[in-house]
DRENDO-1510 file (C-alpha; in Angstrom, 1 decimal, always signed):
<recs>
REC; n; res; u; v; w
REC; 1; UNK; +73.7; +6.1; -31.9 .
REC; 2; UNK; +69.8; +4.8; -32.3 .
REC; 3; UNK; +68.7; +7.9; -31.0 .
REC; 4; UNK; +70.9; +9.8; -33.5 .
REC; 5; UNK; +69.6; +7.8; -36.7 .
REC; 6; UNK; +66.4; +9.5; -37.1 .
REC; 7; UNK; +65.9; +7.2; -40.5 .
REC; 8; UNK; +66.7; +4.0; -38.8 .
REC; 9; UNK; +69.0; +2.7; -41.4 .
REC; 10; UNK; +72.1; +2.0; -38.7 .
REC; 11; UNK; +74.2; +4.6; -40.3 .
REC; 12; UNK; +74.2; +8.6; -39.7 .
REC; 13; UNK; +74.1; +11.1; -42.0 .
REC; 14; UNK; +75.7; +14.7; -42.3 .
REC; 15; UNK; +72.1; +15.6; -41.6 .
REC; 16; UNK; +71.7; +13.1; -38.8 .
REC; 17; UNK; +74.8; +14.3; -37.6 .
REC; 18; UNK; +73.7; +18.2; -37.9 .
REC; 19; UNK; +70.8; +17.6; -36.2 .
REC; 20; UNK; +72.8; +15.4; -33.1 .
REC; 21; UNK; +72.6; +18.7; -30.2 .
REC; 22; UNK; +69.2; +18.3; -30.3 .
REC; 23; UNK; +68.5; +14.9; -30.5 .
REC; 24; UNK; +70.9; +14.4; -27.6 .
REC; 25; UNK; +69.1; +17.3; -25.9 .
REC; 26; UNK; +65.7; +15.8; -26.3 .
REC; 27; UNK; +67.1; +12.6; -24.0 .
REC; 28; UNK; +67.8; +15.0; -21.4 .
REC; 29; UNK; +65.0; +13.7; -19.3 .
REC; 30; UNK; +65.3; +16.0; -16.5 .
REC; 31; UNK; +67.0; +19.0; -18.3 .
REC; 32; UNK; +70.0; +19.3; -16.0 .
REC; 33; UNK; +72.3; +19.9; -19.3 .
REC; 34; UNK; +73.9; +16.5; -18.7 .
REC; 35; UNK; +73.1; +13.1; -20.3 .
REC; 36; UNK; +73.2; +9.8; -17.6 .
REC; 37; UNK; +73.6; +6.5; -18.4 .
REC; 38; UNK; +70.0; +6.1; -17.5 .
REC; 39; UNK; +69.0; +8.4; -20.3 .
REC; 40; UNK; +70.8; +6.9; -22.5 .
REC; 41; UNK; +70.1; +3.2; -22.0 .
REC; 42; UNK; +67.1; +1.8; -24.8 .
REC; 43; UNK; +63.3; +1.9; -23.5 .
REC; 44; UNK; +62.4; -1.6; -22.4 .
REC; 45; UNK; +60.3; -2.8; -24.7 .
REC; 46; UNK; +56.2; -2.4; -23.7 .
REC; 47; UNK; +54.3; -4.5; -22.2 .
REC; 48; UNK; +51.1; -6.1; -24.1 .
</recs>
C-alpha cells in the first residue's frame, strides 16, 4: 500500500488508486510483468 500512497497520508485516494498500474509497474525491478515479494518488500533503511 506505501508505494500506492503517493501523498503519504496512510489512506488512498481515487487518484492514488487511478494511478496504482503504474505505480505497481514502476516496482517491477526487472520488468518481467510480474511483481515478487522482493519487489515488494520496503527499502532497508540507508546507511549513514
Amino acid at each position: 500500500m506505501l508505494a500506492l500512497d503517493a501523498n503519504g497520508d496512510r489512506a488512498l485516494s481515487a487518484v492514488e488508486i487511478a494511478n496504482a498500474p503504474a505505480s505497481l509497474a514502476a516496482l517491477d525491478a526487472n520488468k518481467d510483468g510480474k511483481l515478487t515479494f522482493d519487489e515488494l518488500r520496503p527499502l532497508p533503511p540507508k546507511a549513514e
